[in-house]
Residue, then its C-alpha position, 0 to 999 in steps of 0.5 A: x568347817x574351813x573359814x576363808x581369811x576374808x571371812x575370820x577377819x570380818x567375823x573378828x572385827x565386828x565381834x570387836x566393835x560390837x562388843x566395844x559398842x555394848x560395853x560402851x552403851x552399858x558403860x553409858x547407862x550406868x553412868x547416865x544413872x548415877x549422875x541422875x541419882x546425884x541430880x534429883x538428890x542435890x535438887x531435893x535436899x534443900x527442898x525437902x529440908x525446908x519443907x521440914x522446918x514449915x511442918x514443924x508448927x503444924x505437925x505439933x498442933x495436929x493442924x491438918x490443914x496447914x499440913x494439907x497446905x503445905x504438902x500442896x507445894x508439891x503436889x505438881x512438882x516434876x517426878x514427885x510422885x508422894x509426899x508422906x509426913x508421920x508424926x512421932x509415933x509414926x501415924x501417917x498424918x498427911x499426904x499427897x500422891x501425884x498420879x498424872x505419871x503412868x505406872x508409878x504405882x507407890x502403895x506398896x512402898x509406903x509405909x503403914x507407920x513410920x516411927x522417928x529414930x531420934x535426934x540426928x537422924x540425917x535424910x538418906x537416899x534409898x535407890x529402887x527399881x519400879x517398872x523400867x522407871x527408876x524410883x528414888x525416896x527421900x526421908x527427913x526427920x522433923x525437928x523442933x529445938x533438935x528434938x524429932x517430932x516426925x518424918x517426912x517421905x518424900x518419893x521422886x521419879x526420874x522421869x524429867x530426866x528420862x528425856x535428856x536420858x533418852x537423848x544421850x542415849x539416841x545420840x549415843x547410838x547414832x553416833x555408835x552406830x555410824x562408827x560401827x558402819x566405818x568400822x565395817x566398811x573398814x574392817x571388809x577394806x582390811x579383810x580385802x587387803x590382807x586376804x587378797x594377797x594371801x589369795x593369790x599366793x595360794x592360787x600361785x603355789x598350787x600353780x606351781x606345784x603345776x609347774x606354773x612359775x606365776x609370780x605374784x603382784x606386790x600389795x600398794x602397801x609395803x608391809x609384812x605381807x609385801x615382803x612375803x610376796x617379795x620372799x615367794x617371789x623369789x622362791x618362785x623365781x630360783x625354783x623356775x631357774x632350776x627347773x630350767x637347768x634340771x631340763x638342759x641338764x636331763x638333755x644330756x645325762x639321765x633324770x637320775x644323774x640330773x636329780x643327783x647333781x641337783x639335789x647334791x651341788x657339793x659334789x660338783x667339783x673337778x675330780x672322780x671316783x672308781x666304780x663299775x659302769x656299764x658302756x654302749x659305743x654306737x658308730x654309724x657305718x660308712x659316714x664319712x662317704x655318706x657326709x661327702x655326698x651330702x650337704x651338711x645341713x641334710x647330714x646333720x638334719x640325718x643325725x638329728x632324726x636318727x638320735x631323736x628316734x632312740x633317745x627316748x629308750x637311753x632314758x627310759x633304760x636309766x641310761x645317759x647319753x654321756x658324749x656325742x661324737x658327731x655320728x657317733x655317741x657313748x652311753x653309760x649305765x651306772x652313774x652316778x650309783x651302779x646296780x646290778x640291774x644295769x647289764x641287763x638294762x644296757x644290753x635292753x637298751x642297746x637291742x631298742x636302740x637297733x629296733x628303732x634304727x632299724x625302723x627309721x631306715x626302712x622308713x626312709x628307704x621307702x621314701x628314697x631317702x638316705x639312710x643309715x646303719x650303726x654297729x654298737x658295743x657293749x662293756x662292763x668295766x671299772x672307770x673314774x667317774x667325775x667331772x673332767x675339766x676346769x673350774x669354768x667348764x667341765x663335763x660329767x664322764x667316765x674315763x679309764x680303760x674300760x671306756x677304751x675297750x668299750x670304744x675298740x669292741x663297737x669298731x669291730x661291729x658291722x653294720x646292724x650289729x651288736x658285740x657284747x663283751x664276754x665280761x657283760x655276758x657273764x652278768x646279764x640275769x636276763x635269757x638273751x641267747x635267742x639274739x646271739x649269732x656268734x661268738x670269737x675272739x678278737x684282740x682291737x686294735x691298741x689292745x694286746x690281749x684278745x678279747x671274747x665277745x658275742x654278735x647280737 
């Protein structure tokens, strides 16, 4: 079961305050107790003791008068219930009960006979619980020149002090009740203060994950929270900067060349390596004829068009548009990892890239606009790849010999054609004889050597 923060840190700091304000309470109780018990003992001491030595003559002469007399003293004291006096075989010879206080049934907690344990016997304090009442009994021998001749029970109630009890207690928990409002009303401000910005930097993270590059308000307060708003923040902010970059970067190369740099900034140095790569030279017929009868902001409005329609299927075959020559470009296949899969992806590529030219140009041609023809080659060949330039401004391309020849096999391309080097051929796994026109020998110009390719 999921339970908000909100929620925990309500839920905790009222279990808290509860429980301070329960032990509290019973902490209170206890001591409000004790005190009594220390009161009624210290107001009846004297009392009873005095009482002892007036019981002395008439408990000796069995005058039961005079005992009955004084025993009359307390017969309305508050909280006495009874007063008991045995004499020194322990026969019950007087008594009084005071039964004007509810439910302080005593029979069952009088003795029957009560006999002296002699000389030096001390008056003790005897604490007992009797129906929600607490009942407390007093006892003191009865001396004549040091010799006990009786006893004299004496049972109390703290019922007078249960109404100063009583208002400690409701002061007690008017006082704890109040606090426990401020407290709560504290604890749902902290719950608030603390769950309020982990809420939105939940809210922020799952926007995020969307793309959202949210940044989140910083609490009033500068504390733990603020800063990790602060760090999230700034998380948030380098995340959107290389998004940004990883956007700019896929307009010129592949998404896996852009995730490779990305993901492996250390490679980004001046400098390269050898490796196999596939190359496509693309070249627009006749447009330096086409750029001189045109205006320049129409040609390049030709080219725009013409790019936008196929480089699409550059990223889609995991190719990169690595250089763009004004009407012409260079795409490789193979960066920054070659595999096998990449002749037949290039020429794919390249038969796309003519559908859809092709398919622009007959567009335009139905609406009298201008319109254009490309020849492409296509190469396979070692290359250094890498970053060529300056610390300040390089660009991540292929040089060498193969990038020549590539560049040389589009030249000799007609309008609509692709020439696809016999060194490519020999690599496609795919059947693409069907697109096969010709075959020939033809040595570029700045080549010595003739070199076989086939007209697709």
């Amino acid at each position: 079961m999921r339970i908000s923060l909100f929620n925990k840190i309500l839920f905790l700091s009222i279990l808290v305050l509860s429980l301070s304000l329960g032990s509290g309470y019973m902490l209170l109780e206890h001591e409000i107790l004790r005190q009594t018990r220390i009161q009624i003992e210290k107001d009846n001491r004297l009392l009873l003791l005095e009482l002892t030595r007036s019981l002395t003559l008439p408990l000796l002469k069995n005058d039961r008068m005079s005992l009955e007399d004084n025993l009359g003293v307390f017969e309305h004291s508050p909280g006495v219930l009874g007063v008991f006096v045995y004499d020194l075989q322990g026969v019950l010879q007087g008594r009084i009960e005071n039964k004007s206080l509810p439910g302080t049934d005593i029979k069952d907690l009088v003795p029957a006979r009560s006999p002296v344990t002699g000389p030096g016997s001390e008056e003790r304090l005897v604490f007992r619980h009797l129906k929600n009442r607490h009942l407390y009994r007093l006892s003191a021998p009865i001396l004549f020149q040091g010799v006990g001749v009786g006893k004299v029970l004496l049972f109390l109630s703290d019922a007078p002090y249960e109404a100063v009890r009583a208002r400690i207690t409701r002061s007690f928990l008017i006082l704890g009740g109040g606090s426990l409002l401020v407290a709560f009303l504290g604890s749902l401000f902290l719950s608030a203060y603390i769950s309020r910005p982990i809420r939105s930097l939940r809210n922020a993270t799952e926007k995020i994950l969307e793309k959202d590059f949210v940044r989140v308000p910083l609490p009033a307060l500068k504390d733990e929270t603020g800063d990790l708003v602060i760090a999230f923040n700034r998380m948030a902010r380098d995340m959107e900067h290389k998004e940004r970059l990883e956007k700019a970067l896929i307009r010129y190369v592949s998404r896996d060349v852009a995730e490779h740099l990305i993901n492996h900034p250390e490679l980004i140095h001046l400098g390269g390596i050898r490796q196999e790569v596939v190359l496509i030279f693309a070249d627009i017929r006749n447009f330096t004829r086409l750029s001189s009868q045109l205006p320049s902001e129409e040609v390049v409005q030709i080219l725009n068009d013409y790019f936008n329609s196929f480089i699409d299927e550059i990223f889609l075959h995991h190719g990169s548009v690595n250089n763009i020559m004004g009407d012409g470009f260079m795409i490789v296949f193979g960066i920054p990892q070659f595999s096998e899969s990449h002749p037949d992806n290039a020429l794919t590529c390249a038969l796309s890239i003519r559908n859809r030219i092709q398919e622009l140009s007959e567009e335009r041609k139905k609406k009298g606009l201008p319109f254009v023809q490309f020849g492409l080659g296509v190469h396979i060949g070692e290359g250094v790849v890498g970053h060529i330039g300056s610390k300040t401004r390089m660009e991540y391309t292929v040089v060498g010999g193969a990038v020549n020849i590539a560049y040389r096999i589009q030249e000799e391309a007609g309008a609509g054609e692709i020439l696809v080097s016999d060194n490519l051929w020999k690599r496609l796994c795919g059947d693409y004889e069907k697109f096969r026109q010709t075959s020939r020998f033809v040595t570029p110009k700045g080549l010595e050597e003739p070199i076989l390719f086939h007209v697709l």
